[in-house]
N, C-alpha and C positions, 0 to 999 in steps of 0.2 A: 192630727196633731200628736197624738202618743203611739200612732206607729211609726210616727218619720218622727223623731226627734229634733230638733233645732238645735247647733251649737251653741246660741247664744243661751239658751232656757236650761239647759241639761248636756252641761258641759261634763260632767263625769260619767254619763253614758257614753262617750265614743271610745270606741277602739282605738289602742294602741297596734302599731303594727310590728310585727314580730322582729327584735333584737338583731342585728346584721351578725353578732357575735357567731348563730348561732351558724347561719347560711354559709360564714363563711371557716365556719368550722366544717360545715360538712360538704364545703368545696376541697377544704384541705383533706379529709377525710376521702375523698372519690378519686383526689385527682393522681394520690400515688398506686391507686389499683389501674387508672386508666395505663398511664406510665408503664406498669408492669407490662400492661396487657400489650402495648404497643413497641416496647422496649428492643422484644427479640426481632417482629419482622419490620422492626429500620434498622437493625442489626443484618440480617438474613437480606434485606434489598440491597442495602451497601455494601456487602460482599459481593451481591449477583452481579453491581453495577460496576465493581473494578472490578472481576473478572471481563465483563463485558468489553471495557477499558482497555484492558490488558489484551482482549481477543484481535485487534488489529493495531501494529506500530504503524505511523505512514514511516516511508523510508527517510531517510536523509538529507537534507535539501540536493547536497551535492548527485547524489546517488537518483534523486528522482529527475535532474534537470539533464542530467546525463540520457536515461530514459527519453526524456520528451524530444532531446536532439537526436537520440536513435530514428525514433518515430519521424521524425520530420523527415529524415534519409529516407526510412524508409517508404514514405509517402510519395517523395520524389522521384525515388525509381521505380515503383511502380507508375506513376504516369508517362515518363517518359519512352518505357516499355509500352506502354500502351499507342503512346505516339509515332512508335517507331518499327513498331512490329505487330499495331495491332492483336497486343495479345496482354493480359494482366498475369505477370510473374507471381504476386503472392497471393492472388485468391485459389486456396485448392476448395474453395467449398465449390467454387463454381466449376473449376475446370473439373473437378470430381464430379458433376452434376452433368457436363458434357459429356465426358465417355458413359455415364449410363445413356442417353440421349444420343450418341453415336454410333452405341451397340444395338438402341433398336432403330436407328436406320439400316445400319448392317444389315438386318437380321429382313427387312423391308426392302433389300435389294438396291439399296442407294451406295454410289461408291463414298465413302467416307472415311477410307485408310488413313489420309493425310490427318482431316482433324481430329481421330483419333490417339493418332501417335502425338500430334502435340499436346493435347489434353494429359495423356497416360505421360509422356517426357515431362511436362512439370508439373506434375504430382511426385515425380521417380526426384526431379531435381530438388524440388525441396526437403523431402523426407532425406536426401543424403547431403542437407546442407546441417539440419536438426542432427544427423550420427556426426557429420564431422565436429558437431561442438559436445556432443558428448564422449568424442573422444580427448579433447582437448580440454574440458571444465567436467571434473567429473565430481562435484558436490553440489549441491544444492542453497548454496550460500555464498556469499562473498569473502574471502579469503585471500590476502596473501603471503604465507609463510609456505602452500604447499604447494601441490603440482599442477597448479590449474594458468594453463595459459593465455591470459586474456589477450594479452598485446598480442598474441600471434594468431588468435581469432579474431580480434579486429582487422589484421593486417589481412588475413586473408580473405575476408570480407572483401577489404578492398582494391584486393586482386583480382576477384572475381570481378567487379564492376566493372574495374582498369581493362582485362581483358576486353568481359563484352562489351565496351563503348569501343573499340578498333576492330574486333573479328567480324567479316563479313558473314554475311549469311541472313536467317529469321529466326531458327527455331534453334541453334546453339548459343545463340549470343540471351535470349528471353532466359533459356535452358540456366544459362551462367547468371543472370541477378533470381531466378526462382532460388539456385541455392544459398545465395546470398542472401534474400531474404528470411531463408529455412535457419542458417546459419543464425544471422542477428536475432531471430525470435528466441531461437531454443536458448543462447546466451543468457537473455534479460531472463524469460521464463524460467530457469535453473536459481536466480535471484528472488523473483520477487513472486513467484508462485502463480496459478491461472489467473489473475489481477490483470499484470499485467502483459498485453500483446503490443510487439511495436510495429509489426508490420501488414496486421489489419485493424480494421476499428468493431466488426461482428458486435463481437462480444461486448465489445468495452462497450458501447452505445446498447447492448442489454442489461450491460450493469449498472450504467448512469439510470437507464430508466426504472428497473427494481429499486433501486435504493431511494429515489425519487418516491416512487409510489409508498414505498417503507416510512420514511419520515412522514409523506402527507399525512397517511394514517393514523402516525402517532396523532399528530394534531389536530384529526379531522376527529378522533375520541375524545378528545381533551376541548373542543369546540373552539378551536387555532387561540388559542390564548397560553403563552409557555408557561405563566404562573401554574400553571395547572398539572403541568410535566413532571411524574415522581424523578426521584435520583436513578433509578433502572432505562426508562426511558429517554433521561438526561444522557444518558452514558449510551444510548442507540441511539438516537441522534449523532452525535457527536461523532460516535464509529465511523456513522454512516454520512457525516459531512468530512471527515478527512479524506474516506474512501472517493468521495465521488471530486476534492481538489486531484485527486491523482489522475482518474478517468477522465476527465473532463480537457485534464491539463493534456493528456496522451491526445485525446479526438482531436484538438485545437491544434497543436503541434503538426498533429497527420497530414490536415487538412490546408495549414499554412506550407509544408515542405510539399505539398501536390501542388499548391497553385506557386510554389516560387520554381517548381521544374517545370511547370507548362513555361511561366513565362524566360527562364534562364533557354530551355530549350529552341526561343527563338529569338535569342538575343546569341549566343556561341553558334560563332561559323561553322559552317561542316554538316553532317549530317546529325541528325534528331539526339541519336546516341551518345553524341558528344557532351550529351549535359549531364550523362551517368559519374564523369569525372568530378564534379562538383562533391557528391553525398561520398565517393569514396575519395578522396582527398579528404574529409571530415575524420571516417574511420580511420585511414591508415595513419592521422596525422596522430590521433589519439592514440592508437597503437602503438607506434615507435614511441613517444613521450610515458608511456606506462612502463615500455621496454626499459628505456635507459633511466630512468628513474624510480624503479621500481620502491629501492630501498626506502628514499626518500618520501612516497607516498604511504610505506607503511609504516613507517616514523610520527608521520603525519597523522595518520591515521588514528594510531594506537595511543596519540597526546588527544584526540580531542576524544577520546572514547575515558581515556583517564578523566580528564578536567570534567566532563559531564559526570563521571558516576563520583565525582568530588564535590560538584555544586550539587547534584539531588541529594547525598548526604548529610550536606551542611543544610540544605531545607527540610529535612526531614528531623535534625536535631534542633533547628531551629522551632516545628513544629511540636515539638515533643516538651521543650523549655517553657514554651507556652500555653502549652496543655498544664503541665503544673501550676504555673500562677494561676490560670483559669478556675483550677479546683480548688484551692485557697480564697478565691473569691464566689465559692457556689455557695453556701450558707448564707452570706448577706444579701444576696439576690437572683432567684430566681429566671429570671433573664438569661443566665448566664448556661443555663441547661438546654433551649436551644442554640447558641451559639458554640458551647463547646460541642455538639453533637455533629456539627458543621465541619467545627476544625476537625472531629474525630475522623470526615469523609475523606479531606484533605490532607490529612498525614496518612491515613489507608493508601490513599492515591500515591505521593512522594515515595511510600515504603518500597509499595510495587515497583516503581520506576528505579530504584535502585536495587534490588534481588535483581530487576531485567539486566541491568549494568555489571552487575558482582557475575551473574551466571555467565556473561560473553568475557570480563579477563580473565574470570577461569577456563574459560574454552580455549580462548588464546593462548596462556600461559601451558596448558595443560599438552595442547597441539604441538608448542614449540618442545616441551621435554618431552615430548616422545619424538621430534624426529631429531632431538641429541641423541635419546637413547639407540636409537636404529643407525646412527653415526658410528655411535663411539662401537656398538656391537658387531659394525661391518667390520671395523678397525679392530676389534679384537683379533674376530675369525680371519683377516689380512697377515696379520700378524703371524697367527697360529699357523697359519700354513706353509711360510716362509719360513 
């Protein structure tokens, strides 16, 4: 009885329980040192995370869908080649893989000159479809104010085809879409970097699969639940889901221009080869329309590269206007500290996407006065000479 006290008996012996003033003074007290401590690296991950951001643009709609009807071309001639000459124009992994495999029968006393020479002829046709586009695009970008000829690499892309679907013969007419194919490759690849290939899928079905296993991981750490995903791995994911609409988009393409030349292949009269006309009528149609329109696509071009780096500015001051109000309302509530930390990632983001924008019209602009300047200076020394 008077070591357990009873409320009822000995109400001024119970404890009071300690003051909430005090708790949560010394919540307020802890929680600007946590703050501190955490301050620089969500500072230090949101930068890693828009660089990471920044590390791949996807292209363009217009520019990626362009690619993927490469890709379908060139899906299509490579089967058809294969249907009609038994032999596959744009794999050099393979037919490189045959002449070692043909030098040691050689070497074993088997006659094997003929598959030889075809193996080594398109390996030779493609590496000089690859030079003749770098003698005709010789930057590494898309451009058009200088001297990079696409309309007449497309065209002769699809002259190449045009021929071999009427030249008789096997190993000339394969010889003519291997560099065809060499050609289209080295074109896109000059663009958009080892990404992408249009006229095999090797690679690109290594890349869908690494970035595959990249993302699972994020998420298999995170035990698949994306609340759990920081802003760093937000921004690798992301990377890594634009990358793989591009991949994915190129395989599917491949694989629908192979099975619509198997079946075009036996729907057009004539011989197998006659279905090569379908994928270069594509190219050369694009070709001539780049040709005589050139101006007008770079018209085109140069309003919608304005109007975008006009709307990312107008969202980044719009970002920026509301950031102020934000911090006029941080003193009355607490709240508002992670949500402006949000906005703060969100206008980091916008800022980049416009520097991206300011750095290409100044390349453009910068491109076009120097080739006034190389103008007016041939026109002096014309002059001078005279």
């Amino acid at each position: 009885f008077w070591l357990k006290p009873s409320s009822n008996f000995l109400p001024g012996l119970r404890q009071k329980p300690p003051p909430r003033i005090c708790s949560s003074a010394m919540t307020q007290q802890v929680q600007p040192a946590k703050q501190c401590e955490s301050s620089p690296n969500t500072k230090q991950m949101k930068e890693k995370a828009a660089q990471i951001r920044k590390s791949f643009q996807r292209p363009k709609f217009w520019v990626m869908g362009f690619g993927w009807c490469l890709a379908a071309c060139a899906g299509a001639a490579n089967v058809i080649a294969f249907k009609s000459w038994n032999l596959y124009a744009s794999h050099v992994t393979g037919s490189t893989s045959a002449i070692a495999f043909r030098l040691e029968g050689y070497h074993q006393g088997e006659y094997v000159s003929g598959s030889l020479k075809e193996a080594c002829l398109l390996v030779f046709s493609f590496l000089c479809g690859a030079y003749a586009c770098g003698l005709l695009i010789d930057k590494n970008q898309v451009h058009f104010m200088g001297k990079a000829f696409y309309g007449l690499a497309l065209i002769l892309n699809s002259s190449l085809l045009v021929t071999a679907a009427f030249i008789p013969g096997r190993l000339l007419p394969v010889c003519l879409v291997a560099a065809a194919c060499g050609l289209q490759n080295a074109m896109c690849t000059s663009h958009f970097g080892a990404i992408i290939r249009t006229t095999h899928v090797t690679g690109t079905v290594t890349d869908i699969g690494s970035t595959l296993g990249r993302i699972s991981m994020i998420y298999i750490r995170k035990g698949c639940r994306c609340s759990k995903l920081d802003d760093v791995e937000r921004a690798e994911v992301g990377v890594d889901a634009r990358k793989l609409a591009v991949l994915f988009g190129l395989w599917s393409f491949y694989f629908m221009g192979g099975l619509f030349g198997v079946y075009m292949e036996n729907i057009i009269p004539g011989p197998p080869q006659r279905a090569l006309l379908l994928p270069a009528a594509f190219t050369g149609s694009v070709g001539l329309f780049y040709m005589a329109c050139r101006q007008i696509l770079k018209d085109y071009i140069k309003k919608l590269e304005r109007e975008r780096f006009e709307a990312d500015l107008k969202e980044a001051h719009d970002v920026l206007a509301h950031m102020g109000s934000r911090l006029h309302d941080l003193e009355r509530n607490d709240q508002s500290v992670v949500e402006l930390d949000a906005e703060m990632g969100h206008m980091i983001d916008a800022l980049h996407e416009v520097e991206a924008d300011f750095e290409n019209l100044v390349r453009t602009h910068s491109r076009m006065l120097e080739r006034q300047e190389s103008m007016t200076s041939k026109g002096t020394k014309g002059s001078a000479a005279v």
